[in-house]
C-alpha positions, 0 to 999 in steps of 0.5 A, a space after each residue: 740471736 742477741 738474746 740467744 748468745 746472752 742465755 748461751 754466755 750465762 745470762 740470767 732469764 730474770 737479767 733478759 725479762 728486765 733487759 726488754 721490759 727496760 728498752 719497751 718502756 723507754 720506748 712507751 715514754 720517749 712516745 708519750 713525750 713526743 706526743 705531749 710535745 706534739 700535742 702543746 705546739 698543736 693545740 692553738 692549731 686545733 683550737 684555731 681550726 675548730 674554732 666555734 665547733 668547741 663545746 662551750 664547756 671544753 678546756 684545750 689546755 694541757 694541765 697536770 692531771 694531763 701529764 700524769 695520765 700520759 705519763 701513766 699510759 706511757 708506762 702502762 704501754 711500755 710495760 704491756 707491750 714488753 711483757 708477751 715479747 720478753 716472756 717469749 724471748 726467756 723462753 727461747 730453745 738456745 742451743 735452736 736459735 744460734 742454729 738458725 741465726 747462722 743462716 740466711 733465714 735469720 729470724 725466729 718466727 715465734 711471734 708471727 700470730 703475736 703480731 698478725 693478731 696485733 694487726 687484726 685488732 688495728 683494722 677492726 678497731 679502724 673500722 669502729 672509728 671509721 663508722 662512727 666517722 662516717 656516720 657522723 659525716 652524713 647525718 651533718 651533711 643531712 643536717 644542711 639541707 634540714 627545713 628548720 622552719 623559719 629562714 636565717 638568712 640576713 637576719 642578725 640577732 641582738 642579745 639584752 639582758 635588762 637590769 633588775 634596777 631600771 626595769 624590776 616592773 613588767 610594763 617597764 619592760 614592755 614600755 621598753 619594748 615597744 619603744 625599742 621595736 619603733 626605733 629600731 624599725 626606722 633604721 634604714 636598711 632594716 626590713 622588720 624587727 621583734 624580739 622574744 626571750 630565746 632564739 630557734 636552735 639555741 635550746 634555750 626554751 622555758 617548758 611550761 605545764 597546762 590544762 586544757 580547758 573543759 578537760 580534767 585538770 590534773 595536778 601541776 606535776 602530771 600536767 602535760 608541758 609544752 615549749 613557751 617562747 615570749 615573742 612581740 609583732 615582728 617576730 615570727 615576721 623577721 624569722 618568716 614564720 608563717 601563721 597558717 590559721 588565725 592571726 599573728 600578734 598585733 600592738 593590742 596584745 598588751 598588759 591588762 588585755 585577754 591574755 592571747 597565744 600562737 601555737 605550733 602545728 605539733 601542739 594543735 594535732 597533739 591537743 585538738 585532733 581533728 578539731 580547730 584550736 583557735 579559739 580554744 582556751 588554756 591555763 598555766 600554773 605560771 599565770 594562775 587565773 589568767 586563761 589564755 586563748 589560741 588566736 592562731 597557729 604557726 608551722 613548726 620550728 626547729 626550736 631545740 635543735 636542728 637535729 630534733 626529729 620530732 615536731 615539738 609542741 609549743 606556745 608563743 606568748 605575746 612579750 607585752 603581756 609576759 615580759 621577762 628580763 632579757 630579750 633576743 632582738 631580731 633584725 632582718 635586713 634587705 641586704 649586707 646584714 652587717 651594715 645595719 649592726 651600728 645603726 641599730 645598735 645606736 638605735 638601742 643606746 638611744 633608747 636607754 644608753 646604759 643598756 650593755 648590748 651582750 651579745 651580736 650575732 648573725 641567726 645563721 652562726 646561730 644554727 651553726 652553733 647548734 650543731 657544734 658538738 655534733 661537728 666535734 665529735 665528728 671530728 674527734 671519730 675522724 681524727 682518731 680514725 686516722 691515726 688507727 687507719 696509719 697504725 694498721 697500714 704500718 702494722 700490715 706493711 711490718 708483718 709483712 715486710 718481716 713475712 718476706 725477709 724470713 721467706 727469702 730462701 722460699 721466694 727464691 726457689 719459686 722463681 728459680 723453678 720458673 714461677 712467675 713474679 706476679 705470682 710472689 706479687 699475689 702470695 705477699 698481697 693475699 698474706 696482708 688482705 688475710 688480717 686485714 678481711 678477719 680484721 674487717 669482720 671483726 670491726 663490723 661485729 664490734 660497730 652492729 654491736 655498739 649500734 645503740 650508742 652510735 644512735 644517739 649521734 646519728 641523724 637521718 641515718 641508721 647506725 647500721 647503713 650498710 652503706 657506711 659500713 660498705 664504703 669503710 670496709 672497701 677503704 680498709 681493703 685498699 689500705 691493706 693492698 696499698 700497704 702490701 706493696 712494698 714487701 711484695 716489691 721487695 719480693 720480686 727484687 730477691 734474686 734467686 741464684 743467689 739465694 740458692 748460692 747462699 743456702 
């Protein structure tokens, strides 16, 4: 109606197309600065609640090149949605709209499919999140009860790195070690202890090529790898890593004796089917001429990750006869792993009391840390997801709140001809299920779509299971009832004589 009396008083198109363009970006930027404010006094809350779930590489801060996006996306957002309403709205019929803006239906019905097409995206875009969100929920909640091999419970690890100066020889470092695992050892509370060069799920693995022997040996760079992980007695013990044939390694496995390895389940079917491996010998070009025998095999671990499906070939080395520069001490304790961290600590310090202890950790934080970045982006879907989910509800309760005012004179004669209130309840609930089902259909088209990205997030569950994408489809469903109740309140309140009176 305003637009229509500016036009009717002599008002330019171009004076209009710049009035709404003008309000719209206000609007986009009044939003984008509410959301950067938002956002810097809600940052330390996020970061403070996600707390160990951040990607080491992550920056939460707010900097320049933040604000200028969203200062560019303010004004790209105000821009665009001001463009189809201003470009309608010069294009109104003058003398038809101050005719309809004398009566009770005020209201210019123009944009209707604008809007309700608006509201079909937000669904359909919601039910994308949602499905990543959900998928994303099962397969850590798959990931809980995943057998990682080894037990993590009770048992703290003690990160080292050894200084090139003091200990630049191998049998320094194996010196070292051997001295470090017989104090450690006699700490009271302390069950077992070992150290290796890496920890199982922290990723942290060294890939080594082999041949095997009697087999044609292929050049080192088609040379099949494997995992190698350098550990001492003790270790795969504290980790209760079974040895399932053969022997563990022993204080015999030593610089200067047969060079020895354990290998993993995986390795043996891969490179021994149907035959024994221990007893079968190996070469690498990281120790040349130096030809290693399998003593035994243990189970597989969930050395990469727990979210490592495949059973992955690897290779244990005695940490005597490969000592590298840092080490992992594992400690497990009988109970209150906490209690033994001084004591060993101070049994470490004893040993060399310049040696910096880098890092104390329980093995099951560990874990926890391998899953990381799957918890973030899951929580990233989820956040995302329900900011969509309010913007379609708010969008489905605006068409139809908009629906009802303009279809006032209408509800008003249904009722006066004697139709019933739970009728106009269904009409209104039925106009907002209508976007928000082709909404739905939409979105489970767009979700079997992408089905190849949300692949490679998933664990334990098909991008496809049609039990995400049911359980999302049925919360969009109530989500678009339970925002079409108002209007269809409002509805049943109009009051039909006077409408008719006022027609």
């Amino acid at each position: 109606m305003e637009i229509a009396l500016r036009l009717a008083l002599g008002a330019g198109r171009p004076h209009v197309l710049r009035q709404v363009l003008c309000e719209t970006t206000l609007l986009g930027l009044a939003g984008g600065a509410l959301g950067l404010l938002l956002a810097a006094n809600g940052l330390p809350l996020i970061v403070a609640v996600l707390g160990a779930d951040l990607p080491h590489d992550a920056d939460p801060r707010l900097s320049g090149w933040v604000l200028f996006v969203s200062l560019a996306v303010s004004l790209a957002t105000g821009v665009l949605a001001g463009l189809a309403p201003a470009w309608r709205l010069t294009r109104v019929n003058v003398a038809e709209a101050l005719k309809l803006g004398l009566g009770p239906t005020d209201g210019d019905a123009g944009g209707t499919r604008t809007r309700v097409a608006l509201v079909v995206a937000e669904v359909a875009l919601s039910l994308v999140l949602l499905v990543g969100a959900g998928l994303m929920i099962r397969s850590l909640w798959l990931l809980r009860s995943v057998d990682t091999g080894f037990d993590s419970q009770n048992v703290v690890a003690f990160s080292l790195m050894l200084p090139e100066a003091t200990y630049a020889k191998d049998e320094e470092r194996a010196r070292l070690q051997a001295a470090l695992l017989q104090r450690v050892r006699a700490v009271p509370g302390v069950v077992s202890a070992g150290v290796g060069d890496s920890l199982p799920s922290d990723g942290n693995m060294s890939h080594w090529p082999i041949a095997i022997e009697g087999r044609p040996i292929l050049p080192a760079a088609e040379q099949p790898q494997v995992q190698a992980v350098t550990v001492s007695p003790g270790f795969l013990e504290s980790l209760r890593v079974p040895v399932l044939r053969g022997r563990d390694f022993d204080d015999h496995d030593t610089l200067g004796r047969p060079d020895v390895a354990l290998v993993s389940q995986a390795m043996a079917r891969h490179y021994w089917p149907g035959e024994d491996a221990v007893g079968r010998r190996l070469t690498t070009v990281f120790l040349p001429g130096r030809p290693i025998e399998v003593v035994g095999i243990v189970k597989d671990v969930k050395l990469q990750g727990l979210d490592v499906i495949e059973a992955i070939d690897a290779m244990y080395l005695p940490y005597a006869q490969v000592p590298p520069m840092g080490l992992e001490l594992v400690v497990r304790a009988g109970s209150s792993p906490g209690a033994i961290v001084p004591a060993v600590v101070g049994a470490i310090h004893d040993i060399d009391p310049d040696q910096p202890v880098m890092m104390v950790r329980p093995l099951d934080d560990v874990l926890q840390l391998s899953l990381a970045r799957k918890r973030f982006t899951m929580l990233l879907l989820g956040a995302f997801a329900g900011v969509a989910l309010v913007l379609a509800a708010v969008g489905i309760y605006s068409v139809l709140s908009y629906t009802v005012r303009r279809r006032v004179r209408e509800i008003g004669i249904r009722l006066a001809l004697g139709g019933r209130l739970i009728d106009v309840v269904w009409m209104v609930v039925l106009d907002g299920l209508k976007p928000t089902l082709l909404g739905i259909a939409i979105g489970v088209v767009a979700a079997l779509g992408l089905s190849r990205a949300l692949a490679s997030l998933t664990f334990g569950v098909t991008s496809t299971d049609p039990l995400t994408f049911a359980a999302v489809s049925a919360l969009l469903v109530g989500v678009g009832a339970l925002a079409s109740l108002v209007p269809a309140y409002r509805a049943t309140q109009v009051d039909p004589i006077k409408t008719l009176r006022d027609d």
